[in-house]
N, C-alpha and C positions, 0 to 999 in steps of 0.2 A: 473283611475289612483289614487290609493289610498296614502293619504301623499302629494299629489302634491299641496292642495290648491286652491285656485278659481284662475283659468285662465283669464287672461283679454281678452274679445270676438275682434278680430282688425276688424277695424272700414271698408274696405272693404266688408268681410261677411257678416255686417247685413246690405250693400247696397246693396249686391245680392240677400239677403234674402228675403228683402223687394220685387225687383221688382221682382223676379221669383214668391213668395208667391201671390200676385196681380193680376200678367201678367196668371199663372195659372188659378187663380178664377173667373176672368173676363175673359178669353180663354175659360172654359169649361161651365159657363153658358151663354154666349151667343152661343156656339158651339151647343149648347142642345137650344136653343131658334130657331135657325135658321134650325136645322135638324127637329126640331117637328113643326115647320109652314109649312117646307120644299117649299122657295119660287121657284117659275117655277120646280119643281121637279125635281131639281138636288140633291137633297138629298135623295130621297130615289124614286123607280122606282118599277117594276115588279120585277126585277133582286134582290131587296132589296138594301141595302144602298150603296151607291158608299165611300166608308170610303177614297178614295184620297179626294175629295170635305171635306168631314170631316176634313182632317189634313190640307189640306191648309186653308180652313175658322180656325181651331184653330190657328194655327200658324199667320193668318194675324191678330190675336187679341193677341198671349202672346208677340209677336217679341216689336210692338213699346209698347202696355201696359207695359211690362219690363223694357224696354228701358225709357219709361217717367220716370217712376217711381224709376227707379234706380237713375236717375239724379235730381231727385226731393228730392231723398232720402238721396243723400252725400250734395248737397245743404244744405239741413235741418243738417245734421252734422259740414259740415265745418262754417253754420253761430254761430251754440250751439257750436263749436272750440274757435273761435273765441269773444264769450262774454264773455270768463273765464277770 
């Protein structure tokens, strides 16, 4: 948008940003630590990878990772609110 000027970023977005950024990072490398140990071989078999095990082990690490982290995240904004 040209002529518009710097946007002020609202202060929700970079709580989301934060947890999904995190909750991603820490979701795919432990997602990738757990399919290449592959404990009792549910991760990967004759058939090759079972990718439902894949999405629920990702998803049980971005869902509360996100979740901490988002609230970790407006926290640390609302106390920097707060000391102006």
């Amino acid at each position: 948008m040209l002529g518009m000027g710097k946007k002020k970023t609202r202060p929700w977005k970079l709580i989301l940003l934060d947890g999904v950024a995190v909750g991603l990072a820490v979701a795919v490398i432990m997602t990738y630590l757990d399919w290449r140990t592959n404990p009792g071989g549910i991760f990967l078999n004759v058939d090759g990878t079972n990718w439902r095990v894949v999405m629920e082990t990702a998803l049980s690490w971005f869902i509360p990772t996100a979740a901490i982290v988002s609230a970790l995240s407006a926290l640390r904004l609302f106390i920097k609110s707060r000391r102006k």
